[in-house]
C-alpha positions, 0 to 999 in steps of 0.5 A: 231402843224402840223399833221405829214402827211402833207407837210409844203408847205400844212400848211395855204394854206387850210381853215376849213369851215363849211356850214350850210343849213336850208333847212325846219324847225328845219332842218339843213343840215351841210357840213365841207369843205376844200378850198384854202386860199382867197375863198368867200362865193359863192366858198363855196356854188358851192364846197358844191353844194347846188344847188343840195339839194333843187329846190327852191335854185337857185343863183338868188334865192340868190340875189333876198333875197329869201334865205339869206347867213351870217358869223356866224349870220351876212349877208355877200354877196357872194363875202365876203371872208372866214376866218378859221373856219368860220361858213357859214349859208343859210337860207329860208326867214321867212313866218311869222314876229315873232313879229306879230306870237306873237301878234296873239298867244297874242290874241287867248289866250284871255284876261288875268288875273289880277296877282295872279288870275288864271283860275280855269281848266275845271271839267272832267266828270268822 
């Protein structure tokens, strides 16, 4: 059911978008936005001016894989066309590879023990 104070010319004419910017670690920056029906993913990102919100993100940063753009988790490119609802994420390029963090971690934590053997912890003085 429409809401009351809009015309029936304006029903499906506008789609709810959401963009969701991860600007640094455990940072997300979202915007809701309203575009008119057949808008891409890059009319998205130019009504959202996300070019304003960081120096690193640049159109060209975009093509060149620096940042990464997807529909709901999956990589689209900016011409994709937008859906109701949908959900458009931007992210930084990984720094580390979390298999080889892992490894890392694996290696740094020391040999392990066989199962039902455990490190007994350090004596404190008192």
């Amino acid at each position: 059911m429409a809401p009351a104070d809009s015309s029936p010319a304006e029903i499906g004419t506008q789609l709810q978008v959401e963009l969701a910017l991860g600007l640094a670690p455990r940072q997300v920056h979202l915007v809701r936005l309203s575009l008119p029906v057949g808008s891409t993913v890059r009319d998205a990102l130019f009504a959202a001016d996300v070019w304003s919100l960081d120096a690193s993100l640049t159109l060209q940063a975009l093509e060149s894989g620096e940042w990464t753009v997807g529909v709901w988790g999956r990589k689209e490119r900016p011409g994709h066309v937008l859906r109701d609802r949908d959900r458009v994420e931007l992210v930084r390029q990984l720094k580390v590879d979390p298999k080889e963090a892992r490894r890392v971690r694996y290696r740094a934590q020391g040999e392990k023990l066989p199962k039902g053997i455990h490190r007994s912890p350090k004596a404190r003085p008192i």
